[in-house]
Structure formats: C-alpha cells, structure tokens
N, CA, C and O atoms as a DFTB+ gen file, in Angstrom:
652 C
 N C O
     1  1      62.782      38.802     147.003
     2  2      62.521      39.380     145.697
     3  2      61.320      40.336     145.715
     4  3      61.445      41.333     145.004
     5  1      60.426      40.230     146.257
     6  2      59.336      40.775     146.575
     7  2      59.918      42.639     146.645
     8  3      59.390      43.281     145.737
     9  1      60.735      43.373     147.424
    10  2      60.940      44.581     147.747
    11  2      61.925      45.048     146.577
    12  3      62.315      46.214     146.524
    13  1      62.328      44.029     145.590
    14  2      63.125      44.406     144.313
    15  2      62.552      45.014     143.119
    16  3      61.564      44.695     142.457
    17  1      63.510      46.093     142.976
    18  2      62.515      46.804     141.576
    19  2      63.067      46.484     141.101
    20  3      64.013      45.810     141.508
    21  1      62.751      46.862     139.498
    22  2      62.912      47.218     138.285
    23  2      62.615      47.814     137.237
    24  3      62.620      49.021     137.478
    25  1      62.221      47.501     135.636
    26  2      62.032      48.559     134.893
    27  2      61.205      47.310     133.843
    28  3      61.882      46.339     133.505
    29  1      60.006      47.390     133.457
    30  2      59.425      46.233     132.613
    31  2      59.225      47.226     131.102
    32  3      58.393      48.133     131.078
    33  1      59.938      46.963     130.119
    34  2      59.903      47.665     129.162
    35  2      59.306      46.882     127.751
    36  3      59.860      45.960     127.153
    37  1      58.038      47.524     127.418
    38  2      57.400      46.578     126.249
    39  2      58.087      47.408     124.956
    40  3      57.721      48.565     124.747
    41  1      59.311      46.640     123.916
    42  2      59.652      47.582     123.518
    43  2      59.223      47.190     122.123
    44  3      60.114      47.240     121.274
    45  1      57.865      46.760     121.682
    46  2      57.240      46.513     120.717
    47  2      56.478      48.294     119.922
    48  3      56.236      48.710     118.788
    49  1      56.383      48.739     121.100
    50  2      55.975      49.859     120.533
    51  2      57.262      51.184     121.114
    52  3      56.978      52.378     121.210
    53  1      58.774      50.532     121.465
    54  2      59.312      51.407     121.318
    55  2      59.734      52.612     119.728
    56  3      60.047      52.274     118.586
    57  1      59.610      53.629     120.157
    58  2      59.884      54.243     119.394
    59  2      61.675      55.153     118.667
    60  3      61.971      55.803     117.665
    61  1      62.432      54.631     119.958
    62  2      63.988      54.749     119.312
    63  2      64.091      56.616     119.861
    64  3      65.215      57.102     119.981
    65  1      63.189      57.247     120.068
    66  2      63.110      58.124     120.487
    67  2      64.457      58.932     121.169
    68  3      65.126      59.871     120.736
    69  1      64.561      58.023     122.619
    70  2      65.860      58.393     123.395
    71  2      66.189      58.989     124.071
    72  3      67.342      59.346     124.312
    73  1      64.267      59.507     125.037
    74  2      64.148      60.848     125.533
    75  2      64.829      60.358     127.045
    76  3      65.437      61.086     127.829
    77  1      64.515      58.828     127.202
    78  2      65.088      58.180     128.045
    79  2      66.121      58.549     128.407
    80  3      66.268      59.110     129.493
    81  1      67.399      58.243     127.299
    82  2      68.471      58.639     127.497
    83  2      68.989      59.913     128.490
    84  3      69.628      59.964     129.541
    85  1      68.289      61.041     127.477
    86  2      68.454      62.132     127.799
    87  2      68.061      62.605     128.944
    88  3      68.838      63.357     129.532
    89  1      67.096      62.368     129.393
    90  2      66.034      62.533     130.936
    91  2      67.120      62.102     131.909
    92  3      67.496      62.771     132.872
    93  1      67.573      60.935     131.556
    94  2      68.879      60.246     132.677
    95  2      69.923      61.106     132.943
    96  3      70.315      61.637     133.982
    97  1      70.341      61.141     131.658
    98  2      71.895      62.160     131.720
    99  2      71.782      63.611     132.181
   100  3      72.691      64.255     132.705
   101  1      70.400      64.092     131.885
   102  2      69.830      65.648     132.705
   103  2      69.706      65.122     134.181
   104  3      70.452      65.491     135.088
   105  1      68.748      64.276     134.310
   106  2      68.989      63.861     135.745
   107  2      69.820      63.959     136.352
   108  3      69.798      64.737     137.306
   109  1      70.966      63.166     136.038
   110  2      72.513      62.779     136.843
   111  2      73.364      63.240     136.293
   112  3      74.442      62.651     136.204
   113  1      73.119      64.613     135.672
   114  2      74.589      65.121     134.812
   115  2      75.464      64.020     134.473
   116  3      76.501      64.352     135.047
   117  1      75.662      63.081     133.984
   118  2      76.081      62.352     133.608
   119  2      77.180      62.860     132.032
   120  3      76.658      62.990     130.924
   121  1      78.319      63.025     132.214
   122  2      79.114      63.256     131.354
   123  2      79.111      62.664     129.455
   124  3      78.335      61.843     128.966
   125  1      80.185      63.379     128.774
   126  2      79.878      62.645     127.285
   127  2      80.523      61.400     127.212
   128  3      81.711      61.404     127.533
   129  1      79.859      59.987     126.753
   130  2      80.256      58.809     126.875
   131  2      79.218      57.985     128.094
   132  3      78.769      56.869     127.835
   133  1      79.018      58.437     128.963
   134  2      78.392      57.714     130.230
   135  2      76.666      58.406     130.122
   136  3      76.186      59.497     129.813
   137  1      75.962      56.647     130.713
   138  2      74.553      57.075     130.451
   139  2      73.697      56.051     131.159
   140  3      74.136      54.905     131.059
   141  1      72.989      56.139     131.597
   142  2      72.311      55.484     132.751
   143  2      71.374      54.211     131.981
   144  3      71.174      53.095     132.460
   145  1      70.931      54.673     130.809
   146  2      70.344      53.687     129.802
   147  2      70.344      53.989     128.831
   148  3      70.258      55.185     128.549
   149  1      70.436      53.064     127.936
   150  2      71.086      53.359     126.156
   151  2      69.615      52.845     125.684
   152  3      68.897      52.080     126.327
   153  1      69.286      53.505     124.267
   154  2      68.855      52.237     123.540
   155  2      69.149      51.637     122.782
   156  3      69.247      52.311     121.757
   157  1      69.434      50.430     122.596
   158  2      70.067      49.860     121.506
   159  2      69.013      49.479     120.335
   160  3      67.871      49.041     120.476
   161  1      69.872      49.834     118.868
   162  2      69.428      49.032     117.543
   163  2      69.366      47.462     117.484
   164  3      70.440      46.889     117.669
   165  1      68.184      46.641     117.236
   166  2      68.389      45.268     116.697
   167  2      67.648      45.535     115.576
   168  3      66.430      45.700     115.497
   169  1      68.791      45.573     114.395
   170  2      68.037      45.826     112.922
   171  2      68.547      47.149     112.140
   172  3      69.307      47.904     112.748
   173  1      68.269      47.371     111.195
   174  2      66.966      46.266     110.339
   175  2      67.989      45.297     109.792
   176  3      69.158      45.549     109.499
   177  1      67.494      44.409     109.726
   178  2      67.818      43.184     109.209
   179  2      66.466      42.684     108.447
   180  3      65.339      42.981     108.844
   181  1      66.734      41.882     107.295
   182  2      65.690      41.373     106.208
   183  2      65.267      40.034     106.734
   184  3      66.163      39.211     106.544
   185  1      64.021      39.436     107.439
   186  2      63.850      38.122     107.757
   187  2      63.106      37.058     106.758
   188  3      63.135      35.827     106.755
   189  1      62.347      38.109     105.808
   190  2      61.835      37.209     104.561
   191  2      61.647      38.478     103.520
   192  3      61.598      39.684     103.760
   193  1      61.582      37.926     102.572
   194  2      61.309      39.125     101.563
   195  2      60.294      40.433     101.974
   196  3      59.106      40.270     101.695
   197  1      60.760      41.980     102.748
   198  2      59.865      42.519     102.308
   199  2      59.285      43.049     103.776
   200  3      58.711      44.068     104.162
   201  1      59.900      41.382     104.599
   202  2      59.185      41.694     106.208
   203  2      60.876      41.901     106.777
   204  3      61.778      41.173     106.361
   205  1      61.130      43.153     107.907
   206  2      61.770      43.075     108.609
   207  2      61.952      43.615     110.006
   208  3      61.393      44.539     110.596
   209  1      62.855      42.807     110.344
   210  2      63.319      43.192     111.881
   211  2      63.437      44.533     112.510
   212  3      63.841      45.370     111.703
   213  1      63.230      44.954     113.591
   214  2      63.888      46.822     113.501
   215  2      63.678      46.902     114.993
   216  3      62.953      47.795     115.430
   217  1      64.149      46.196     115.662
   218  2      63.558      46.948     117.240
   219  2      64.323      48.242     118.275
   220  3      65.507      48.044     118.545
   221  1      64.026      48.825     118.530
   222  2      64.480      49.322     119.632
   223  2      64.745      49.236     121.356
   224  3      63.868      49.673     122.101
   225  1      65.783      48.750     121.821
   226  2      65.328      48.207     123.195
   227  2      66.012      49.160     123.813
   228  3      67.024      49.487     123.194
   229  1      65.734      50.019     125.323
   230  2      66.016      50.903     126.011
   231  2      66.467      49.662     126.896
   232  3      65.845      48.612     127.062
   233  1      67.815      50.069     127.475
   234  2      69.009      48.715     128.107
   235  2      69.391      49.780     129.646
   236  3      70.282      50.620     129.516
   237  1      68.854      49.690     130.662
   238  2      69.308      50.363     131.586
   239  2      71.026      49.617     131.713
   240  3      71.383      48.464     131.468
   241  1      71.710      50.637     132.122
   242  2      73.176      50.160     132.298
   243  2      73.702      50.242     134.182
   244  3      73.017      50.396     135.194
   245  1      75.138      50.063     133.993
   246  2      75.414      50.006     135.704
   247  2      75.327      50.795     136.271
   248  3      75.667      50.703     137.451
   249  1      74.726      52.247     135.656
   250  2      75.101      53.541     136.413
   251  2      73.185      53.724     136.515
   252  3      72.735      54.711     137.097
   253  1      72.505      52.984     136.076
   254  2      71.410      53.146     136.540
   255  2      71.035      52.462     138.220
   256  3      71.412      51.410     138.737
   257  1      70.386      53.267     138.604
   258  2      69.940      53.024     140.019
   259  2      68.882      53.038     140.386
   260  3      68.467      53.130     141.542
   261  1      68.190      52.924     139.179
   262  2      66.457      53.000     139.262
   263  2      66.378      54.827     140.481
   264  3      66.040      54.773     141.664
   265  1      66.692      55.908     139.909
   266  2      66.620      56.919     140.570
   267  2      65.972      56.660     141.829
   268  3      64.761      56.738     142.033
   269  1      67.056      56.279     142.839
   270  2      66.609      56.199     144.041
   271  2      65.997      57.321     145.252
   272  3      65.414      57.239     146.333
   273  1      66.452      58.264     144.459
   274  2      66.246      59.723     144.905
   275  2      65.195      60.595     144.945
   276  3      64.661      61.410     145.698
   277  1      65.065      59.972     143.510
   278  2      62.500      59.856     143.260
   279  2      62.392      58.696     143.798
   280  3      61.679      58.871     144.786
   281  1      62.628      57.814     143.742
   282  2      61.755      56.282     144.493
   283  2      61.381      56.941     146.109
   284  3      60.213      56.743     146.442
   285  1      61.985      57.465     146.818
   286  2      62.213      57.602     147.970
   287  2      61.159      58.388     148.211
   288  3      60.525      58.203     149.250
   289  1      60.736      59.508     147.215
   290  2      59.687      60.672     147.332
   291  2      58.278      60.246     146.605
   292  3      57.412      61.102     146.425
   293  1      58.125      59.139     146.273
   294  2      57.074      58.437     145.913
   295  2      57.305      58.711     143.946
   296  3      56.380      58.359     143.214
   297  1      58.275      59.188     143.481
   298  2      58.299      59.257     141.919
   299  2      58.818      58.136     141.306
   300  3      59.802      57.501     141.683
   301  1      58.128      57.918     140.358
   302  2      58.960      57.019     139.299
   303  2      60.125      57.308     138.821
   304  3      60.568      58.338     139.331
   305  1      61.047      56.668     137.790
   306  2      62.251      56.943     137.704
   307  2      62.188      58.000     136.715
   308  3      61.046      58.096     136.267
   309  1      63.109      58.934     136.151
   310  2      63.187      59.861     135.279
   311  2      62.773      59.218     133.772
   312  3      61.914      59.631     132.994
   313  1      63.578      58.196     133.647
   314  2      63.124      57.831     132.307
   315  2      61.745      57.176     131.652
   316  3      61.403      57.122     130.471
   317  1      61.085      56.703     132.840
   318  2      59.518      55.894     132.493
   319  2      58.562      57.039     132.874
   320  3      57.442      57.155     132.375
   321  1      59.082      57.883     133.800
   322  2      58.509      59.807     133.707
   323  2      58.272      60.332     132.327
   324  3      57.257      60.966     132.039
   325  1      59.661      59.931     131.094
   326  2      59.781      60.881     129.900
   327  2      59.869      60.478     129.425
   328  3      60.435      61.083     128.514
   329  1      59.527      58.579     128.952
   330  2      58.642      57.978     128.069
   331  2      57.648      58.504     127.191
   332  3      56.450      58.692     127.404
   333  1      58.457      58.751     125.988
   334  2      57.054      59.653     124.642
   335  2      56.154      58.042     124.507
   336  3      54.974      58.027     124.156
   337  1      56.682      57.163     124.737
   338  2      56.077      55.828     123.998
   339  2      54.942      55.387     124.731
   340  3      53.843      54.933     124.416
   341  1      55.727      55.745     126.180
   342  2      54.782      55.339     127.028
   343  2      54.707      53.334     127.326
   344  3      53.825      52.522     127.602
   345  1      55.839      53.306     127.124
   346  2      56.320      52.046     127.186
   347  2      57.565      51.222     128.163
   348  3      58.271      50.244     127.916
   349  1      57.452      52.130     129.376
   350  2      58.751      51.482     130.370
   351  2      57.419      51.832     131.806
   352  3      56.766      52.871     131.902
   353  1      57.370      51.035     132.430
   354  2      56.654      50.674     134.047
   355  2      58.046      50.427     134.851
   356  3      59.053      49.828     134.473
   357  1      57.740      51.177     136.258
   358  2      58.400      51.386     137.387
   359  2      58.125      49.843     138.047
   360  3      57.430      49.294     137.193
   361  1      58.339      48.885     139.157
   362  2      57.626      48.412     139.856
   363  2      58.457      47.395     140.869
   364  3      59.500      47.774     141.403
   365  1      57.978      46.236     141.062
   366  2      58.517      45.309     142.510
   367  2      58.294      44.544     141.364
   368  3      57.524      44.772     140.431
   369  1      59.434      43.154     141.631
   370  2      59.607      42.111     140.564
   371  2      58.301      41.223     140.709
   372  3      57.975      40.428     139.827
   373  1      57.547      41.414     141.912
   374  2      56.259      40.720     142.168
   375  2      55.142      41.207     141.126
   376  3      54.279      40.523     140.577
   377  1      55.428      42.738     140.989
   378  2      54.550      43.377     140.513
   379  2      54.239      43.543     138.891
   380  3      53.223      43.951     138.329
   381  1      55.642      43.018     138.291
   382  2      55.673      43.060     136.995
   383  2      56.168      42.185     136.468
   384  3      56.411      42.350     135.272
   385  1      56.562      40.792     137.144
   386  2      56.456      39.852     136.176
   387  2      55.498      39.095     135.946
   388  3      55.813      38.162     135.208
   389  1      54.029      39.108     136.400
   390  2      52.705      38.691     135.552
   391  2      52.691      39.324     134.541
   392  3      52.524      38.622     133.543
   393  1      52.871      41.107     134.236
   394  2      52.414      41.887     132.640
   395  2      53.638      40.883     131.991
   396  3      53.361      40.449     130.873
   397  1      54.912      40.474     132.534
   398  2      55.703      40.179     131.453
   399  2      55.232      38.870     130.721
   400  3      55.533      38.638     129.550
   401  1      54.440      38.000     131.531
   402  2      54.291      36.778     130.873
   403  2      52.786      37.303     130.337
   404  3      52.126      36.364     129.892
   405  1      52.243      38.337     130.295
   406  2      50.717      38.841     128.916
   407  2      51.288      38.777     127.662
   408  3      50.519      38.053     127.029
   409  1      52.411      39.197     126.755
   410  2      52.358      39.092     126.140
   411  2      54.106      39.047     125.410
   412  3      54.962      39.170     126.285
   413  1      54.567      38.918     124.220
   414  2      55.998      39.164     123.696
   415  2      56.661      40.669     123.917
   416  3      56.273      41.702     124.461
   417  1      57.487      40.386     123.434
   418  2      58.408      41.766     123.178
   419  2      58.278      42.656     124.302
   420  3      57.806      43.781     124.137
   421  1      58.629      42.276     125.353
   422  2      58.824      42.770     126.719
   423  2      59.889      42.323     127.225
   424  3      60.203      41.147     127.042
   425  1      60.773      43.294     128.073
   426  2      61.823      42.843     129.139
   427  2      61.703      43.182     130.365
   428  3      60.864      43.989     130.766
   429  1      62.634      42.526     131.161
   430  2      61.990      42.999     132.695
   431  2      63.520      43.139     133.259
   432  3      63.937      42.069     133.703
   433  1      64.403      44.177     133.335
   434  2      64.952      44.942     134.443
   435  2      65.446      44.730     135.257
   436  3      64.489      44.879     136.017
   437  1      66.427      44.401     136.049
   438  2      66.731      44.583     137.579
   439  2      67.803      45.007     137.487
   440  3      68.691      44.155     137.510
   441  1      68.202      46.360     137.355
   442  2      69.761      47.156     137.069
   443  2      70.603      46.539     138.686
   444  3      70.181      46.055     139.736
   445  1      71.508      46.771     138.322
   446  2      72.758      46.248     138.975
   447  2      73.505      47.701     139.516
   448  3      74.424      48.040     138.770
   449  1      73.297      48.507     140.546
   450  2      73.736      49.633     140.146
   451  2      75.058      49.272     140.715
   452  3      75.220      48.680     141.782
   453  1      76.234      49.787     139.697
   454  2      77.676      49.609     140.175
   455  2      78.434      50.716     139.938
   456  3      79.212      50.793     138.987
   457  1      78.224      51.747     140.899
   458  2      78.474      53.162     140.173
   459  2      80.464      53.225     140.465
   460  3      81.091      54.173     139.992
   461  1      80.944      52.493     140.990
   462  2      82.623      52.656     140.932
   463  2      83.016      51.973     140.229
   464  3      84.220      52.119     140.018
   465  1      82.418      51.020     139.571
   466  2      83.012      50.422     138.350
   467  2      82.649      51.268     137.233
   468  3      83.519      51.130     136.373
   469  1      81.819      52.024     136.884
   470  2      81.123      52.634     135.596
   471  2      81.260      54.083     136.309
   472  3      81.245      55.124     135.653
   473  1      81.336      54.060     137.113
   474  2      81.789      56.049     137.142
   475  2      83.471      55.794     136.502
   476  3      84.179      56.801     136.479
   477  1      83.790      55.099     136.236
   478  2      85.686      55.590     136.582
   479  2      85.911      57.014     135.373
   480  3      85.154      57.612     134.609
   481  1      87.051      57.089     135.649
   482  2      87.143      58.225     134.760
   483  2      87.364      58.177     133.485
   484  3      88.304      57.467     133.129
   485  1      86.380      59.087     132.177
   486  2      86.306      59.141     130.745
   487  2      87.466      59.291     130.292
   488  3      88.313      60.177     130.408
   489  1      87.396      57.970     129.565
   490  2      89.000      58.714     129.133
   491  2      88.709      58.251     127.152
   492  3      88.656      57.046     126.905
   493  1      88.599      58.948     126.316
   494  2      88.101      58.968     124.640
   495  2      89.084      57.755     124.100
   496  3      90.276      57.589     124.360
   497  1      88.138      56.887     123.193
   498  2      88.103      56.018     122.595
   499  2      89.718      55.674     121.864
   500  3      90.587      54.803     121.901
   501  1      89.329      57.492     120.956
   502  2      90.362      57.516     119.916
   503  2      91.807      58.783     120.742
   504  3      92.093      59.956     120.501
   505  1      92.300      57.877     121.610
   506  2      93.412      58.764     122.007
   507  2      94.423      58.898     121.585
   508  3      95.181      57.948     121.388
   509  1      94.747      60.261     121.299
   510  2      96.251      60.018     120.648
   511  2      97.546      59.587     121.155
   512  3      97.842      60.092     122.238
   513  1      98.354      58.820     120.673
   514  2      99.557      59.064     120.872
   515  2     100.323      60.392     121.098
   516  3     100.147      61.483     120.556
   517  1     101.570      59.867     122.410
   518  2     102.461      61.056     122.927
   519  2     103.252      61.612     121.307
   520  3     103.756      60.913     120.428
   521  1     103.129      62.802     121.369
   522  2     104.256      63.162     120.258
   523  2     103.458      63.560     118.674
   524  3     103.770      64.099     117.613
   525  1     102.162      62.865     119.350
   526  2     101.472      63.228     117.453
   527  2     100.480      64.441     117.498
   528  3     100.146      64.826     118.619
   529  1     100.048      64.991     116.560
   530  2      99.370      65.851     116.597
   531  2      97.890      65.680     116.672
   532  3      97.712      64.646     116.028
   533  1      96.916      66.027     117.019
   534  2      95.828      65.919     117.636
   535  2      95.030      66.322     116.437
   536  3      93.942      65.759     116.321
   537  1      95.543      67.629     115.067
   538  2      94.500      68.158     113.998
   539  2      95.586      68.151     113.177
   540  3      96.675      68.506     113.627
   541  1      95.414      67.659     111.566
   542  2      96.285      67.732     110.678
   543  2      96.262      69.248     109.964
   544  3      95.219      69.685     109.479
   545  1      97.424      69.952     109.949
   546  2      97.207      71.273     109.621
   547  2      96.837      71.047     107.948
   548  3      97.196      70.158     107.176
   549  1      96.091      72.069     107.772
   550  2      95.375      72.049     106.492
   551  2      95.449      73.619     105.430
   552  3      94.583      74.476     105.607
   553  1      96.404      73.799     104.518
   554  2      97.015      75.027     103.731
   555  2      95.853      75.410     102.454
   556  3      95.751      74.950     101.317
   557  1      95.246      76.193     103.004
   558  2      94.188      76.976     101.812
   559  2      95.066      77.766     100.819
   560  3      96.170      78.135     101.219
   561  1      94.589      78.125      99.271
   562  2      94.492      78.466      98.355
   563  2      93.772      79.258      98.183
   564  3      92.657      78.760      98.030
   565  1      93.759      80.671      98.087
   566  2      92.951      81.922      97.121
   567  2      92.832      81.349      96.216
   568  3      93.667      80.536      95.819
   569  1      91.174      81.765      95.328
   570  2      90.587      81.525      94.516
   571  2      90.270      83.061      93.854
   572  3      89.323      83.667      94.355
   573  1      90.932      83.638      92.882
   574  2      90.853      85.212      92.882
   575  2      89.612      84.902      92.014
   576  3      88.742      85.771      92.067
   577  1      89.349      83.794      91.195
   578  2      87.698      83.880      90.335
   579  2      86.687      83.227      90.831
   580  3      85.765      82.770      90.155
   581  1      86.813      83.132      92.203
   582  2      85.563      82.664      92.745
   583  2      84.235      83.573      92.724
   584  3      84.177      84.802      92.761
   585  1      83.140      82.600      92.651
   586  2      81.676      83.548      92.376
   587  2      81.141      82.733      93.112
   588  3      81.424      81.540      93.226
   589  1      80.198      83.436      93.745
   590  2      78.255      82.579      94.163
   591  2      77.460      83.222      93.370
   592  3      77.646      84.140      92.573
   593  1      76.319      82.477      93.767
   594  2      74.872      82.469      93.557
   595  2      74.148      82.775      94.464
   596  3      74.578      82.861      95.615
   597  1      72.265      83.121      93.986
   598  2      71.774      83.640      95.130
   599  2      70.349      83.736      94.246
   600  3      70.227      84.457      93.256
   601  1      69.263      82.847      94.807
   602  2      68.082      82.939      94.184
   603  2      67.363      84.110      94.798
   604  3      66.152      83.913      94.903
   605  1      67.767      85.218      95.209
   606  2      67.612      86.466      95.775
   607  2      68.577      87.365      95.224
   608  3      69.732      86.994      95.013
   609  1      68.133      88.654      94.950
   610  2      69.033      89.756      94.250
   611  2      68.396      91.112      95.152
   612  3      67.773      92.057      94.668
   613  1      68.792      90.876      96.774
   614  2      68.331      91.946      97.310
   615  2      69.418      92.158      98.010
   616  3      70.361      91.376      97.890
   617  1      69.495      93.305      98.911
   618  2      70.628      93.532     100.140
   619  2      70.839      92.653     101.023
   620  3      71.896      92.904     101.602
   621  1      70.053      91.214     101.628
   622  2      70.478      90.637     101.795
   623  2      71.350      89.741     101.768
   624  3      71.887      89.157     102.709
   625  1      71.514      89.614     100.504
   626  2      72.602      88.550      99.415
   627  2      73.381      89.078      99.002
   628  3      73.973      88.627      98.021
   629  1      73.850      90.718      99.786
   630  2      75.109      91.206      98.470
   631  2      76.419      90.862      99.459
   632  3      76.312      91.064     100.669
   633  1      77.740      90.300      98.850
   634  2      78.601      89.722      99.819
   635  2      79.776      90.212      99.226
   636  3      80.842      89.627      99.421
   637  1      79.689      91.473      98.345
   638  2      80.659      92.549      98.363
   639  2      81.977      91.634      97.078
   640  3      83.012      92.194      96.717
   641  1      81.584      90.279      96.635
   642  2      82.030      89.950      95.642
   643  2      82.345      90.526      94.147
   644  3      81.443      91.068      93.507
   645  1      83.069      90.449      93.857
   646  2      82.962      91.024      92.190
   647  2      82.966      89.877      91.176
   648  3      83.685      88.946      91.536
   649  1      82.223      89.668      89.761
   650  2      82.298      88.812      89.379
   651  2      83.661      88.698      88.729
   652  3      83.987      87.657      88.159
C-alpha cells in the first residue's frame, strides 16, 4: 500500500465549481457523456429548520488514472492542478491517510482505473427507435400584425417593420 496513490479530497470547502471536471476532459479529450471525475450533488436537503445539507463531492470515476502521464514527470494530476478550492491533494495512501483522520468531511481516493470497461463506445441515453423520427416537424403561421418594441429609437433598432 505504501507506493499506492490517490486523491484526498476535503470537500467541506468544496465549491461545486467543476473546473475539475473540465481540466480532466481537456486533459484526455474525453468525449460528451464520459469524464474522469464528476462532482456530485448531496443536497440541499432541510436537516432542521433553517440548517441545511448542500455538499459537493468531486468522485474520481474508472476512467480516472490519477494522470499517470504527469505522475511520471513529477506533476500532480490535472484536476488537484485546477482546483479553484484548493481542496483535492495528490499523494501515497501512507501519505494521506493521517490528514484524513485530522478532521471530517474528507475522502480518500484510490481510483480503479478500468479504461475498457468505461471507454466502450457512447452510445445516447435517449435513442430513438428504428422508423421514428428524430425532430417533430413544426408548421409556422404569418403574423401580418406583428409589432416590437425597442427602448431605443435609433438605427440600431430599425427592423424595417411597419406598424
């Protein structure tokens, strides 16, 4: 365990941000649908009158690999790089599970990278059926008394309308 990384994320002061996200998917071109780490919503939910729940947790997924590609060149991973929060640490499971037992609202990491199970190919949620149409055609109506408005009465705003 000692030579095992991971990702120790205090997500008490996450901010939902998501630059994470994005840093990953620029990283690894990573297509629409697929993403190396999400963050997920817990909340809001109401726990007593007034006080509530709301966290944000950044969830590395199977296609994360703790960027082995910076590890190798002495960099941290892309996403604890482009941390606005400043709230995800690189490290060895030796190395970061003492901060995890300092204090709450921390997780500690060890992605699973399984890139042929989670690369397979995108295929959209909402697929259509053979035979149906993909956009419902939609039949407009002329409006011969249509008018606008325009809290401006200059050449910018003239749109060749008649009232």
């Amino acid at each position: 365990m000692e030579n095992t990384y991971g990702l120790l994320i205090d997500y008490e002061y996450c901010t939902g941000c998501q630059s994470c996200e994005v840093a990953c998917k620029e990283e690894h071109n990573y297509p629409v649908g697929k993403w190396g780490i999400r963050v997920h919503d817990d909340g809001p939910w109401e726990m007593e009158p007034e006080i509530f729940n709301w966290n944000k947790i950044p969830v590395p997924t199977d296609l994360c690999d703790l960027c082995t590609d910076r590890a190798a060149v002495g960099r941290e991973p892309v996403c604890v790089h482009h941390c606005l929060a400043n709230v995800m640490q690189y490290g060895t499971i030796a190395e970061l599970a003492p901060k995890l037992a300092e204090k709450t609202k921390q997780v500690l990491f060890v992605p699973q990278y399984k890139p042929f199970e989670a690369k397979g190919e995108f295929v959209p949620k909402n697929k259509f059926k053979e035979g149906r149409h993909k956009a419902a055609a939609v039949e407009v109506a002329t409006n011969e008394n249509f008018s606008t408005s325009s809290q401006r009465s200059d050449s910018r705003t003239e749109t060749g309308l008649k009232d």
